[in-house]
N, C-alpha and C positions, 0 to 999 in steps of 0.2 A: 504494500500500500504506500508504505513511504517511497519507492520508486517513481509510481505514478506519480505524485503530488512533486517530487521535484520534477519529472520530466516537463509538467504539465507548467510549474513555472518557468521553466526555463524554453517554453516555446512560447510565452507570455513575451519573452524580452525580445524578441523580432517581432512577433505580431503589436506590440507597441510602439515600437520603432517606425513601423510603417505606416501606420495610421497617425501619429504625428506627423510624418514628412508627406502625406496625403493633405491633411489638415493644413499646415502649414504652404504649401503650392497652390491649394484651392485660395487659400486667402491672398496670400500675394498675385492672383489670377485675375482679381476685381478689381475691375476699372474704375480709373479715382481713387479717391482716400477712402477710408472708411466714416470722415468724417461728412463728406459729400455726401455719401451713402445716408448716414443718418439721417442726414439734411432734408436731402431728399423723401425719406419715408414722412416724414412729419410734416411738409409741406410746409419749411421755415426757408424764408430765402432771407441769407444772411450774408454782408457783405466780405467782403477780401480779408478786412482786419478782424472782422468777429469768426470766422472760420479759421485765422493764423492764433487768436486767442484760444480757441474751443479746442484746437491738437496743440498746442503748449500744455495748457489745461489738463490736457488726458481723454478729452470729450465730452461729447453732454453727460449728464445726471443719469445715474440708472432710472432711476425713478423718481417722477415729477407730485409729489405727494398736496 
């Protein structure tokens, strides 16, 4: 039993591997910033310096309470 369970982690550490660099390609794939993106969903149009503000910043707000 203890066999299985290491094998079992240790096929974990490539199938995790590759789903981050999956992850990671898909995101760098989309056009614009992610902060355009946001922009966009919410139908905020916000100018040149409040978009270089907002990715200083980190982004919008998770949640607008």
């Amino acid at each position: 039993m203890q066999a299985y369970i290491v094998r079992r982690l240790l096929a974990l550490i490539p199938a995790l591997f590759f789903a981050s660099i999956i992850v990671f390609v898909t995101v760098r794939l989309i056009p614009g910033s992610v902060i355009d993106l946001m922009l966009s969903q919410n139908d905020i149009s916000a100018d040149k310096l409040s978009r270089e503000q907002l990715r200083i910043a980190g982004g919008p707000p998770a949640c607008d309470l």
